[in-house]
C-alpha positions in Angstrom: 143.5 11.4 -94.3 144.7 11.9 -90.7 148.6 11.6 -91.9 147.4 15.0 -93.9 145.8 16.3 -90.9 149.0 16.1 -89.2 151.1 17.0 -91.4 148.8 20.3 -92.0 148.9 20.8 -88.3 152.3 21.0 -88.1 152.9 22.8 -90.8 150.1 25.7 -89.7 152.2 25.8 -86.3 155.7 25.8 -88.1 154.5 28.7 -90.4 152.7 30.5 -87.2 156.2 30.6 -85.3 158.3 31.9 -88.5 159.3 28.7 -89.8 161.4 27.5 -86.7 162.4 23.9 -85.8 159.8 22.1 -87.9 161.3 18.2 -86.3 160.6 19.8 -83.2 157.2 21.0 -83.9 156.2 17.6 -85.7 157.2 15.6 -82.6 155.0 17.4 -80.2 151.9 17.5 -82.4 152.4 14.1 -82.7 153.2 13.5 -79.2 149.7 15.5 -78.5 147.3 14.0 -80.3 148.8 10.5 -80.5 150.0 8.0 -78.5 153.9 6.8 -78.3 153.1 3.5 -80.0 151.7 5.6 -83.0 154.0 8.6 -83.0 156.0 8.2 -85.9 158.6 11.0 -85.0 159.4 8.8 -81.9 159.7 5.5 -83.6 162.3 7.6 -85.8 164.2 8.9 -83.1 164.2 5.6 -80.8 165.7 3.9 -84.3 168.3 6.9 -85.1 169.3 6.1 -80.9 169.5 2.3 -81.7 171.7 2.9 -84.9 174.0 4.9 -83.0 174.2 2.3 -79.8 174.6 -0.6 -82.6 178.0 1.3 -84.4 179.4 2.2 -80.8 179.3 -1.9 -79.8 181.5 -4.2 -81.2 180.4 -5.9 -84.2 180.3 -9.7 -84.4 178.2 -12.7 -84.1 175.3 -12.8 -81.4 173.1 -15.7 -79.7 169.7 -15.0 -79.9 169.2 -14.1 -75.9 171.7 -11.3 -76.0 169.6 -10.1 -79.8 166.7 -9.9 -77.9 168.4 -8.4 -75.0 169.9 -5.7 -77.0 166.6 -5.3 -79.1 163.2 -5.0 -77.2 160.6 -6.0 -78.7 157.4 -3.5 -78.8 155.4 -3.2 -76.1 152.3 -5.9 -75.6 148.8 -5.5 -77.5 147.0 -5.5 -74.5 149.3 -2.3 -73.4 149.0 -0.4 -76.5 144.8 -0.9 -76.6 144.5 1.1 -73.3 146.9 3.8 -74.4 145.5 7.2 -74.7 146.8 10.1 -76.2 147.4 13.6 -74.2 144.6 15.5 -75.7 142.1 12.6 -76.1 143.2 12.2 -71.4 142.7 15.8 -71.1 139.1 16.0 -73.0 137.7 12.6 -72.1 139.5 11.6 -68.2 138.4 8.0 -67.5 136.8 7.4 -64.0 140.5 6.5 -63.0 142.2 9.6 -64.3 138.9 11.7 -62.2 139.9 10.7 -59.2 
């Protein structure tokens, strides 16, 4: 249900500004009413940016370190628990983001 929402979002915006850039307009409703971890126009682009590093490097066999060197691992539970989304910090400020 909220993946519609979304999508209908960005589509209402897309059509309100004559049908212009519709990746463009996807990634910032995303990026406003979710948070990175859950943005799935990020996690697209980060992936397109690691397919491009990966063909530029020399292909060949790799320990395990330098894998998980080259290939970070998402960011900890505890991390993505406290993250907030713009509009959800704008509407809702925590006693921290008050002061």
């Amino acid at each position: 249900m909220w993946k519609c929402l979304y999508n209908f979002c960005a589509y209402v915006v897309w059509v309100t500004f004559r049908r212009k850039d519709l990746k463009g307009i996807q990634e910032e409703v995303g990026r406003l009413l979710r948070s990175d971890t859950f943005n799935p126009a990020i996690r697209v682009r980060q992936a397109s940016e690691e397919q491009s590093k990966k063909k530029t490097t020399v292909t060949g066999k790799v320990c395990p370190p330098e894998r998980r060197k080259r290939n970070p691992k998402r960011p900890a539970i505890k991390s993505i628990i406290n993250q907030r989304s713009p509009v959800i910090v704008s509407l809702l400020p925590s006693p921290k983001e008050k002061s």
